[in-house]
C-alpha positions as a Markdown table, in Angstrom:
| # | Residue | x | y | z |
|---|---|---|---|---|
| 1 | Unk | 20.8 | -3.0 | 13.0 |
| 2 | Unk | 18.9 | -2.7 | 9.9 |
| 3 | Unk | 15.2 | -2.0 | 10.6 |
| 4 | Unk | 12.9 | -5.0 | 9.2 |
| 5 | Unk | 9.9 | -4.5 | 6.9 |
| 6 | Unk | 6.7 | -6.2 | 8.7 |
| 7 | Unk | 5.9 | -9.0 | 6.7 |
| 8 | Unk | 2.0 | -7.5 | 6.6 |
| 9 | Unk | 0.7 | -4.2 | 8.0 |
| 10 | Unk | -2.5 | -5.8 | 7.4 |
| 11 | Unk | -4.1 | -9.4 | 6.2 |
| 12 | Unk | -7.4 | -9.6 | 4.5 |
| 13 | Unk | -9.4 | -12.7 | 4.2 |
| 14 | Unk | -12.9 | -13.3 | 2.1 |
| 15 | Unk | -14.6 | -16.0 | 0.9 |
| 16 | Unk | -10.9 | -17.9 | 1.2 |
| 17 | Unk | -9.0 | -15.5 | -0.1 |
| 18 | Unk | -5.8 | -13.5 | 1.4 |
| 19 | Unk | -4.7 | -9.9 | 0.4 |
| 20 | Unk | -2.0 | -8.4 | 2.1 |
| 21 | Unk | -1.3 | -5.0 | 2.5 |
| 22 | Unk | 1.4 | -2.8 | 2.9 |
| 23 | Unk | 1.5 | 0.8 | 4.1 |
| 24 | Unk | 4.4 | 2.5 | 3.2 |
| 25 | Unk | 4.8 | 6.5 | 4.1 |
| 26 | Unk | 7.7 | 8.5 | 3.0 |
| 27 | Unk | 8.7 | 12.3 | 2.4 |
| 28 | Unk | 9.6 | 11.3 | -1.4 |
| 29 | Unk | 8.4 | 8.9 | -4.0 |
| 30 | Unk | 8.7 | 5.1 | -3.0 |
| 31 | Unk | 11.6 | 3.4 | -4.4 |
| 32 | Unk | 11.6 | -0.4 | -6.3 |
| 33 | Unk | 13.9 | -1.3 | -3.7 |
| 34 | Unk | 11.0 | -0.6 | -1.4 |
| 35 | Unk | 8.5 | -2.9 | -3.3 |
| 36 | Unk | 11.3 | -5.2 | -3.4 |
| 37 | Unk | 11.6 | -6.0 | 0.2 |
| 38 | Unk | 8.3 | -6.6 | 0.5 |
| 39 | Unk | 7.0 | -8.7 | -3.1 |
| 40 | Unk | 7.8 | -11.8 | -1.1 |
| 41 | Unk | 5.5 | -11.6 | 1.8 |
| 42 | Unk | 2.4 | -12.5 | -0.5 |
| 43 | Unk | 4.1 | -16.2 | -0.7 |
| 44 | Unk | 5.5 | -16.2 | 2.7 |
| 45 | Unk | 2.2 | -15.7 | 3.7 |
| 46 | Unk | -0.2 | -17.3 | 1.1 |
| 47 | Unk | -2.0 | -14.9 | 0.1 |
| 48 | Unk | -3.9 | -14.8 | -3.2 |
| 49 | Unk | -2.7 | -10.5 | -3.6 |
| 50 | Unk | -0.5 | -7.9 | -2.3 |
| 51 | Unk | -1.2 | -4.0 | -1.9 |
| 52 | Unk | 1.0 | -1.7 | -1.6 |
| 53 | Unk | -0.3 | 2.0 | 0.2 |
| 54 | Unk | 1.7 | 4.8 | 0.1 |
| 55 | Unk | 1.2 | 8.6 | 1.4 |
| 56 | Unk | 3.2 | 9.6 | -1.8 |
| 57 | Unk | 3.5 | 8.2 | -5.2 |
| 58 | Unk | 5.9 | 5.8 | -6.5 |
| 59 | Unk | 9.0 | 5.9 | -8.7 |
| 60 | Unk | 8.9 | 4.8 | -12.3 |
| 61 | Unk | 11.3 | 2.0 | -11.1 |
| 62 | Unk | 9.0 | 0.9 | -8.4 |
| 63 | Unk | 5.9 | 0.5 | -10.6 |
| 64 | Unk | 7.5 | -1.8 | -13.3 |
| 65 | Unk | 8.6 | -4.3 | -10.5 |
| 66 | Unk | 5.1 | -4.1 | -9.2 |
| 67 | Unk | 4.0 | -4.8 | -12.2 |
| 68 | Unk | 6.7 | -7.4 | -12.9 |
| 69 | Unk | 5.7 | -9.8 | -9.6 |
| 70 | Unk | 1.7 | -8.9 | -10.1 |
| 71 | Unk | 2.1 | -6.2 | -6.7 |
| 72 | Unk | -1.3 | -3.5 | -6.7 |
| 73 | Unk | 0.1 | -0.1 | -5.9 |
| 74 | Unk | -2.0 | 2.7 | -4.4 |
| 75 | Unk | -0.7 | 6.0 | -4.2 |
| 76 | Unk | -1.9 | 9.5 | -2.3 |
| 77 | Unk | -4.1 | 10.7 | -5.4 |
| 78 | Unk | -5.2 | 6.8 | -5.2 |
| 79 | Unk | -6.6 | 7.0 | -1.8 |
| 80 | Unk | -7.7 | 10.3 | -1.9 |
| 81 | Unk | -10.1 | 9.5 | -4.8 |
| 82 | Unk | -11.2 | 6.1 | -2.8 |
| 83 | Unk | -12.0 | 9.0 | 0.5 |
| 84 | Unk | -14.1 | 11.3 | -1.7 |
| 85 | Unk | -16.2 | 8.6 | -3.2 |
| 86 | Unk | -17.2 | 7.4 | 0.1 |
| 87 | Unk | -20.2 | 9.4 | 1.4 |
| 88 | Unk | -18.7 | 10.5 | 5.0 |
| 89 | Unk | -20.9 | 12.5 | 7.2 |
| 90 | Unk | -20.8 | 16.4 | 6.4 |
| 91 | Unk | -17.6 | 17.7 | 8.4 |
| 92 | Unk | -15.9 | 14.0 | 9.0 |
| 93 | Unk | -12.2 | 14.4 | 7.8 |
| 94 | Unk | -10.8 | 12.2 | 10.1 |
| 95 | Unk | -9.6 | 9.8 | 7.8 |
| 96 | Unk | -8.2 | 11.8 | 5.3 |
| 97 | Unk | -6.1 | 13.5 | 8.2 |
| 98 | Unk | -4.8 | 10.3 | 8.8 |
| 99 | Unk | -3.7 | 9.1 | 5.7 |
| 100 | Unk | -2.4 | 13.6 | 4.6 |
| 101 | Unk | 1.0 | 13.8 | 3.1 |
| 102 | Unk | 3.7 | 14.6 | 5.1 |
């Protein structure tokens, strides 16, 4: 049996607003048939935006069918970026441990 993509790793609401958000980790660049199985959970589950996380980047492919149905991609270098802007206490590397490349 094929294994199912979770409709949402993760649902955020503000001010009336949905976002879901996908984690996706792999040992290689994410495919468009990856964003593909997921572009129409954002419908499914009325949300007003969908992100897409992944511990690697993604494929040409992938990003024009983002880009196609609206989908916001974040790669490693994305993330990474996001971690060294926040001001973590001196020696706190827990979360980018979390989130390392494979």
């Amino acid at each position: 049996m094929k294994k199912q993509t979770p409709i949402a790793d993760l649902i955020l609401r503000k001010k009336g607003s949905k976002v879901v958000v996908h984690i996706m980790t792999s040992h290689k660049s994410i495919s468009a048939d990856k964003i593909t199985e997921v572009k129409d959970n954002r419908h499914k589950l009325k949300a007003q935006k969908t992100i897409i996380v992944s511990n690697n980047n993604f494929t040409e492919e992938a990003k024009k069918v983002a880009k196609a149905y609206r989908l916001t991609l974040m790669d490693y270098e994305t993330v990474e970026a996001m971690i060294d802007a926040i001001k973590a206490p001196k020696g706190s590397t827990a979360l980018l441990y979390a989130f390392a490349p494979f």
